[in-house]
C-alpha positions, 0 to 999 in steps of 0.5 A, spaced: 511 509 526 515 505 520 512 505 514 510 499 511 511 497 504 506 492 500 509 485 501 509 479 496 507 473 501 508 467 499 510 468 491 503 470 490 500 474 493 500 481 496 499 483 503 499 490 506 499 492 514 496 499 516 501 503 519 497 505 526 493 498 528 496 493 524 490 490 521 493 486 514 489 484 507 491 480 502 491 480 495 491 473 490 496 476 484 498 468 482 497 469 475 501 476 474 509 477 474 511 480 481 511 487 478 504 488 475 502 484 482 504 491 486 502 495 480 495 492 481 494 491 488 495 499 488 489 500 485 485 495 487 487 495 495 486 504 494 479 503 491 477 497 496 478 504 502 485 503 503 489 509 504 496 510 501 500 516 505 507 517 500 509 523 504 510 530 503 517 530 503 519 527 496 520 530 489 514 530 485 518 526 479 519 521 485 513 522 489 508 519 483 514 513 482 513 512 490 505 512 489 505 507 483 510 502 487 505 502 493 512 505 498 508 509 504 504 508 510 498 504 508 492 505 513 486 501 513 480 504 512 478 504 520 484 508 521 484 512 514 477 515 517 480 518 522 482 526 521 489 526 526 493 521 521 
């Protein structure tokens, strides 16, 4: 599978895809800069249940940048329940 990044849609909002089944959510940021939006919706979309796989192949210095940015595979929650991802 391709890893899928969170997306700005629209100027406003933030949408991430898991990675094995497609599933989408959205989150509405119109009232920050792009940059917070992503910061932002990390947080919110991985306490929501949603798991965020960066990779184990990345320096520690890069891997904690990957994190922040919201780059990785995402998976939904169904999935991240799932023990062979």
């Amino acid at each position: 599978m391709r890893s899928m990044a969170l997306e700005i849609v629209d100027g406003k909002h933030i949408r991430v895809t898991c990675s094995f089944c497609r599933k989408t959510a959205e989150l509405c940021c119109k009232r920050l800069v792009p940059i917070a939006a992503m910061h932002q919706s990390v947080d919110v979309f991985l306490r929501s249940g949603w798991h965020q796989d960066v990779g184990i192949h990345v320096r520690h210095r890069s891997y904690d940048q990957t994190e922040r940015s919201g780059s990785g595979k995402w998976y939904c929650p169904n999935c991240a329940s799932k023990k062979h991802l």
